[in-house]
MIVEXKE-736632 format. One record per residue (C-alpha): residue in three letters; residue number from 1; x, y, z. Coordinates in Angstrom, 2 decimals. Layout:
MIVEXKE-736632
["ALA",NUM,[X,Y,Z]]
...
This chain:
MIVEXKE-736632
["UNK",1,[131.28,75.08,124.90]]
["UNK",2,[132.54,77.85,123.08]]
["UNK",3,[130.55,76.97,119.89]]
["UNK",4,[127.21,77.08,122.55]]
["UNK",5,[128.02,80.55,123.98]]
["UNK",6,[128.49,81.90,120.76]]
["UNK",7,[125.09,80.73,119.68]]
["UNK",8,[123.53,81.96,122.35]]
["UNK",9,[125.32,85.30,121.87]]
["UNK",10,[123.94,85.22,118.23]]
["UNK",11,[120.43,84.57,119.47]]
["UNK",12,[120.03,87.17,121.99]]
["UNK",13,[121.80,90.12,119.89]]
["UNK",14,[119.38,88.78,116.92]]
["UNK",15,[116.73,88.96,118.73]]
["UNK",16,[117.44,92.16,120.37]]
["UNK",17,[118.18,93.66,117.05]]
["UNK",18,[114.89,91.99,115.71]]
["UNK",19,[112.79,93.43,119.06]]
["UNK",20,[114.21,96.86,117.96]]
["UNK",21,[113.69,96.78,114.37]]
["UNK",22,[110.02,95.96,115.00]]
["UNK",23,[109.56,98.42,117.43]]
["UNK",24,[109.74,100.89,114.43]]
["UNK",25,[107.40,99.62,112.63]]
["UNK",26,[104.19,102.27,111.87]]
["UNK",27,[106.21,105.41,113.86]]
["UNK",28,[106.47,108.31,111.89]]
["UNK",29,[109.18,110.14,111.38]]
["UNK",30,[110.25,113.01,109.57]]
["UNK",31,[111.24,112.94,105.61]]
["UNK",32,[110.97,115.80,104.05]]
["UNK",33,[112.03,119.66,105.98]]
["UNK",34,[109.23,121.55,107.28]]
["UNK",35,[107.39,124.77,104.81]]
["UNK",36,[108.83,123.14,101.56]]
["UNK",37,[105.47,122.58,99.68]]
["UNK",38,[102.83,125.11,100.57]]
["UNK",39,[99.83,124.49,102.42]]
["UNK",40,[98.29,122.66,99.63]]
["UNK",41,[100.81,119.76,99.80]]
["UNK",42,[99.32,117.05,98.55]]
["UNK",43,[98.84,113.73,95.61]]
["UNK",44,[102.10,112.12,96.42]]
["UNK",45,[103.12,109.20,93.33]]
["UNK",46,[106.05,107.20,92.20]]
["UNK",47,[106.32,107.29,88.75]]
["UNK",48,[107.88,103.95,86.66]]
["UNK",49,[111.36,104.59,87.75]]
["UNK",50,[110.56,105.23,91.28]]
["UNK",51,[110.80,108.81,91.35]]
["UNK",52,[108.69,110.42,93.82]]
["UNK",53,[106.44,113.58,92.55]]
["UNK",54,[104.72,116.11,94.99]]
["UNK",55,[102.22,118.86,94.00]]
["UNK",56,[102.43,122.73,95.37]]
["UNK",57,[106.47,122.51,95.94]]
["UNK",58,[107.28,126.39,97.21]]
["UNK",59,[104.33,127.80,95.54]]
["UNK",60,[100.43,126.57,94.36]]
["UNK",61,[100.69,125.30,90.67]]
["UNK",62,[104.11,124.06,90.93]]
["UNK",63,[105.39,119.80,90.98]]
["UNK",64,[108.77,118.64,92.84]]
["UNK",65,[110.88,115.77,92.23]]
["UNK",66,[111.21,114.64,95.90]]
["UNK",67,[114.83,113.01,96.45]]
["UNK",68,[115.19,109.32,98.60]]
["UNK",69,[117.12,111.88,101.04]]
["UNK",70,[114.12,114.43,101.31]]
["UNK",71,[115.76,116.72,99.23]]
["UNK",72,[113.27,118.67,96.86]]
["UNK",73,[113.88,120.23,93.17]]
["UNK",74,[111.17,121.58,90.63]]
["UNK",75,[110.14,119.70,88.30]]
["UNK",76,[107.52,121.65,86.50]]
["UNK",77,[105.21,124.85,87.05]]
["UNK",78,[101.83,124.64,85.81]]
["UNK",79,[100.11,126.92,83.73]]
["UNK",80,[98.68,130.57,85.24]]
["UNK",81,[95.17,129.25,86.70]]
["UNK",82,[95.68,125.81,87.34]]
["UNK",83,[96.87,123.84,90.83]]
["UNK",84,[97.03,120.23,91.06]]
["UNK",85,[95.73,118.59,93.66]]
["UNK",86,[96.57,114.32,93.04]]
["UNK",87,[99.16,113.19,90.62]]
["UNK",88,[98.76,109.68,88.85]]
["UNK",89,[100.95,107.42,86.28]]
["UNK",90,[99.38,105.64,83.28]]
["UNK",91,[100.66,102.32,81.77]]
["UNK",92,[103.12,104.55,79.60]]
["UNK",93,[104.47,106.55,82.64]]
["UNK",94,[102.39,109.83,81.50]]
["UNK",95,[101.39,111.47,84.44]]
["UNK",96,[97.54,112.95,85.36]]
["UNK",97,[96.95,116.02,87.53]]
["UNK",98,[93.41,116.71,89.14]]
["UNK",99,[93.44,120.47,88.22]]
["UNK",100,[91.18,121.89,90.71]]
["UNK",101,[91.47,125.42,90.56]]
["UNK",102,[91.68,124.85,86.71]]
["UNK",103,[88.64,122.40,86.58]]
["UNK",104,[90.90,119.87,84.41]]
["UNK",105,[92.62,116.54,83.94]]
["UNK",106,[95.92,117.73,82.95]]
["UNK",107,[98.73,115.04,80.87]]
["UNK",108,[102.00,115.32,81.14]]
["UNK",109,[104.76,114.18,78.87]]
["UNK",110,[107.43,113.13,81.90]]
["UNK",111,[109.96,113.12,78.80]]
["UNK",112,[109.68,116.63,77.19]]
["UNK",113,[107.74,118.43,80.20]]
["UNK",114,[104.43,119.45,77.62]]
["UNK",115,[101.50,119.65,79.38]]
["UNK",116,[98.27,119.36,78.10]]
["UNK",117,[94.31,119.20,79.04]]
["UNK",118,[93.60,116.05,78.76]]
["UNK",119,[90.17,116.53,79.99]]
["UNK",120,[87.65,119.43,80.52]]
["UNK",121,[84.07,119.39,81.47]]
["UNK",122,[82.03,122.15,82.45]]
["UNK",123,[79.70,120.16,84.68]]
["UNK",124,[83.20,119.98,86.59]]
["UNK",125,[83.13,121.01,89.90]]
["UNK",126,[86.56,120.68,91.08]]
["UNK",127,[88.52,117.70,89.93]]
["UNK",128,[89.91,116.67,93.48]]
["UNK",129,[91.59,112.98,93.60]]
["UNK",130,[92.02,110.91,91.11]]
["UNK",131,[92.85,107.38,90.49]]
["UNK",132,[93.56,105.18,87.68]]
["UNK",133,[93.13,101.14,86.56]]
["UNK",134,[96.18,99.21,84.52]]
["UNK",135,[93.71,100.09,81.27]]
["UNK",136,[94.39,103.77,81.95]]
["UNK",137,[90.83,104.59,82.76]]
["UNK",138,[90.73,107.44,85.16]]
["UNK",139,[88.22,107.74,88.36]]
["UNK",140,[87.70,111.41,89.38]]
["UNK",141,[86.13,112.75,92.87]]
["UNK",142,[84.50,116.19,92.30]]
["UNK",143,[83.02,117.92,95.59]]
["UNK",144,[81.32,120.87,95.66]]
["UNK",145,[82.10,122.46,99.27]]
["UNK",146,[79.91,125.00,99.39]]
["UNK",147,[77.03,122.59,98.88]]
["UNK",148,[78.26,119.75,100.67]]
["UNK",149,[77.99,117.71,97.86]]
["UNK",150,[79.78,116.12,95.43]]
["UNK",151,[80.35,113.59,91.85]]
["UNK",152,[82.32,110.93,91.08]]
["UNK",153,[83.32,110.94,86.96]]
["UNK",154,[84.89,108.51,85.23]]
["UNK",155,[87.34,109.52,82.56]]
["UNK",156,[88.30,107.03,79.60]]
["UNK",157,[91.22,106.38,77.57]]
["UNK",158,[91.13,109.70,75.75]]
["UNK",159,[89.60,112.38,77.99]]
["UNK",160,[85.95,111.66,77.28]]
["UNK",161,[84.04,112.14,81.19]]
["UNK",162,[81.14,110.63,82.09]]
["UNK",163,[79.39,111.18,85.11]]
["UNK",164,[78.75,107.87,87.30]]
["UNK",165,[76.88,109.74,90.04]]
["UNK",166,[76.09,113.10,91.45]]
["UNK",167,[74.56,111.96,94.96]]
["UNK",168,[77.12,111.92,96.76]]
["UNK",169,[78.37,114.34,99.78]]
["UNK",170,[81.51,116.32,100.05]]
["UNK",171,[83.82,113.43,98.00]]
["UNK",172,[87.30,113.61,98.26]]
["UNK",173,[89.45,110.25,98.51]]
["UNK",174,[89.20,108.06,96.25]]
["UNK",175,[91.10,104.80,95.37]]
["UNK",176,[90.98,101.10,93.92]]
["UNK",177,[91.16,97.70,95.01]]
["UNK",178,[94.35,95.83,93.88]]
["UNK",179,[91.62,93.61,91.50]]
["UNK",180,[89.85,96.70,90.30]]
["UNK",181,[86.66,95.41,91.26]]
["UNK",182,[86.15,97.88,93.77]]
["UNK",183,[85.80,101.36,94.05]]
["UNK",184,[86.39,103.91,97.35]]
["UNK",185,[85.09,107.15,97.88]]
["UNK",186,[85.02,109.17,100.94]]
["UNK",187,[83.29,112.31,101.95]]
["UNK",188,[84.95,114.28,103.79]]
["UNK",189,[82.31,116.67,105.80]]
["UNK",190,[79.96,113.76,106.51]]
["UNK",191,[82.89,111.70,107.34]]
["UNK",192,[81.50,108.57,105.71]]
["UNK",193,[83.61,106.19,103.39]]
["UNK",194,[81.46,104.26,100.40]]
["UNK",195,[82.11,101.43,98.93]]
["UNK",196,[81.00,100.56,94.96]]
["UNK",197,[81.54,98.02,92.67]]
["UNK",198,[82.98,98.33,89.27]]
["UNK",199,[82.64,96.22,86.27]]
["UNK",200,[84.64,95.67,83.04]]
["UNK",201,[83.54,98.55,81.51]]
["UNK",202,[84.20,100.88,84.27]]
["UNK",203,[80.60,101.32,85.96]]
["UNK",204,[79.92,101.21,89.49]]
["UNK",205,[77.01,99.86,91.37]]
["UNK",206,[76.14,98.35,95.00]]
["UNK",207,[76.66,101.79,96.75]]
["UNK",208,[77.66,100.36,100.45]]
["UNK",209,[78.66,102.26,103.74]]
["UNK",210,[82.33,100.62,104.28]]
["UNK",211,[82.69,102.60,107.16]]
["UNK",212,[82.45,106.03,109.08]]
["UNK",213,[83.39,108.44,111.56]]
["UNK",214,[82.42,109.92,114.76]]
["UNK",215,[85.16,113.32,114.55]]
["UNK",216,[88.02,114.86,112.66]]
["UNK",217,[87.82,114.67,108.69]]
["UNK",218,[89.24,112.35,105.51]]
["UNK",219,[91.58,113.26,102.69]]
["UNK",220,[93.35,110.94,100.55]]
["UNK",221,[93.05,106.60,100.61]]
["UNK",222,[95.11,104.33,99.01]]
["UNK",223,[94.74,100.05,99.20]]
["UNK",224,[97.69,97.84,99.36]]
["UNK",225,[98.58,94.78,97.67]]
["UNK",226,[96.19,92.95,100.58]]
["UNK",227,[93.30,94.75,99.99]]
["UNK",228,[93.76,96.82,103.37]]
["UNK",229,[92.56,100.42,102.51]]
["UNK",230,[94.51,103.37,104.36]]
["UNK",231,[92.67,106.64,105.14]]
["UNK",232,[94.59,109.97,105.17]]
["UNK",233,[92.71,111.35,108.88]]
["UNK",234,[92.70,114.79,108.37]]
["UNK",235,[92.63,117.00,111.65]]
["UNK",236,[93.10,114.24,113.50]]
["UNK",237,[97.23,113.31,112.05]]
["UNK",238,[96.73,110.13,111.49]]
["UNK",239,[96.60,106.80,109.08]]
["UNK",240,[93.53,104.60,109.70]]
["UNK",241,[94.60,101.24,108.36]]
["UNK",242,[91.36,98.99,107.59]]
["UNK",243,[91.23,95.43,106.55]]
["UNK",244,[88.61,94.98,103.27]]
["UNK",245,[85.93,93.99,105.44]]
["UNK",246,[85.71,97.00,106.87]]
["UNK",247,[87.62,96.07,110.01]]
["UNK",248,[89.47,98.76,111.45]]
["UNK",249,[93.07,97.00,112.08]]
["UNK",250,[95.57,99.63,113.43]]
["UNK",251,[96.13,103.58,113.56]]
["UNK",252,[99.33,105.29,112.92]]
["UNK",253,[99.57,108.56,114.76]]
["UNK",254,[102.13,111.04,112.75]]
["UNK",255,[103.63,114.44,113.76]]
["UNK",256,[101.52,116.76,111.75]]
["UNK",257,[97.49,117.04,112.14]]
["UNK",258,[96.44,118.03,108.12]]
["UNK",259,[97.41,114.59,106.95]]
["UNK",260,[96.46,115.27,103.42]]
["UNK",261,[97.40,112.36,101.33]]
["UNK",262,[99.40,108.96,101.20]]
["UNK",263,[101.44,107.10,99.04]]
["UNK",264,[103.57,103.18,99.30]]
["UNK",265,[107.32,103.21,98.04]]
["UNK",266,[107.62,100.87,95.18]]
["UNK",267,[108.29,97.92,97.18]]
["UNK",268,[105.60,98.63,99.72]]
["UNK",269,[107.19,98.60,102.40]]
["UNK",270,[107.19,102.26,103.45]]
["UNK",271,[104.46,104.85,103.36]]
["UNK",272,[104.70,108.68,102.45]]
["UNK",273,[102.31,111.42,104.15]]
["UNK",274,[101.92,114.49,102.95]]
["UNK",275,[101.07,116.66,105.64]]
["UNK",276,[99.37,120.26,104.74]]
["UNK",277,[100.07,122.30,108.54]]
["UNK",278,[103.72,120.88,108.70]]
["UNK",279,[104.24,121.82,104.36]]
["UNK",280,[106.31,119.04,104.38]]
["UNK",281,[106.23,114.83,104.46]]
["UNK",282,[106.54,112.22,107.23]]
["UNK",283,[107.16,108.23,106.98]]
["UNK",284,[106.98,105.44,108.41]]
["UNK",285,[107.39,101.47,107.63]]
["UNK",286,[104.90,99.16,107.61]]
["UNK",287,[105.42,95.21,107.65]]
């Protein structure tokens, strides 16, 4: 009898425990302190080790070494005229800034801090998002927000661009499958999120509409290991979480409104928002 009440006692605190725990699932919650990072927080990326990197950290130009605990330090300051706006890792753990302000593709040794340009183009608009395939070629969104308009470059092992299209609107996001075989782009005044695919050698074809929206605006997009893309809402303060059919599959509302970028911990089980009217990062866990 005892042995039975016991069980039972097991079952409902595991279950209650179990109710609980996935009650938290996709609500956000604070990580970072507010007005660390200025208002051009953004590009949020775990390097090899799992260290988490932030650009704009107290001042434009500058890159923190976010702590597990939220806790920010410095890492690096830029040069005078450059401000990075996405940070990426290659295969060797060198990281990539978009330089917008700059118009660059900066390197950076992660061991001795020397930063270089890894690529320059004059054509450049303003190197916004970037993201990267295991064979270290780099995919660059460049709007131009005056115009409305915008390119997507492609930058090869080296820091030779090529430009892959200019007719495009305002692009900003930009991301890959988990194959490669895939390529996202979003544009962020008309609101619209493309589609392309992408061959061995890097260029895309079969522009498609993978979806769009009726209000608010789009920053940064990253896939998981699913295929599910994730769309930064800007304005709006959320994550749109789509399936790769272009099935909308859940939202996750955050604090903050200027949700400006997104990143998955290492083990993908938690996701990082930087948000750009809160200058600081929210969290939440996802299944």
């Amino acid at each position: 009898m005892k042995k039975r009440v016991f069980a039972a006692h097991f079952l409902i605190c595991f279950f209650t425990f179990f109710s609980s725990f996935a009650q938290n699932l996709f609500e956000a919650q604070d990580f970072t302190a507010e007005n660390l990072f200025t208002n051009n927080i953004e590009g949020p990326n775990f390097d090899k080790s799992g260290k988490l990197y932030v650009v704009n950290y107290q001042k434009d130009g500058t890159i923190a070494h976010v702590k597990p605990d939220g806790s920010c330090e410095l890492f690096l300051t830029l040069p005078q005229g450059s401000t990075a706006n996405a940070i990426q890792f290659d295969s060797k753990g060198a990281m990539y800034l978009a330089d917008f302000s700059g118009h660059n593709v900066l390197r950076v040794d992660m061991k001795t801090k020397e930063i270089t340009k890894y690529c320059h183009n004059d054509e450049f608009n303003q190197p916004n998002d970037i993201c990267i395939t295991k064979k270290d070629v780099i995919f660059a969104s460049d709007p131009n927000w005056k115009n409305s308009t915008g390119k997507i470059w492609r930058v090869d092992k080296g820091g030779k661009a090529t430009l892959l299209t200019d007719q495009m609107g305002t692009t900003n996001g930009i991301c890959l499958s988990t194959d490669e075989k895939t390529l996202y782009v979003n544009e962020s005044i008309q609101r619209k999120v493309w589609a392309f695919d992408v061959d061995a050698k890097g260029n895309i074809s079969n522009k498609r509409l993978f979806t769009e929206f009726p209000d608010f605006g789009m920053d940064g997009m990253k896939c998981d290991k699913s295929g599910n893309l994730y769309i930064a809402r800007w304005g709006k303060g959320a994550i749109a979480i789509f399936s790769p059919a272009g099935k909308q599959l859940r939202e996750v509302m955050l604090k903050g409104k200027s949700s400006s970028n997104l990143v998955f911990s290492p083990d993908q089980k938690t996701i990082f928002v930087t948000l750009q009217d809160r200058k600081g990062m929210e969290k939440f866990r996802i299944k």
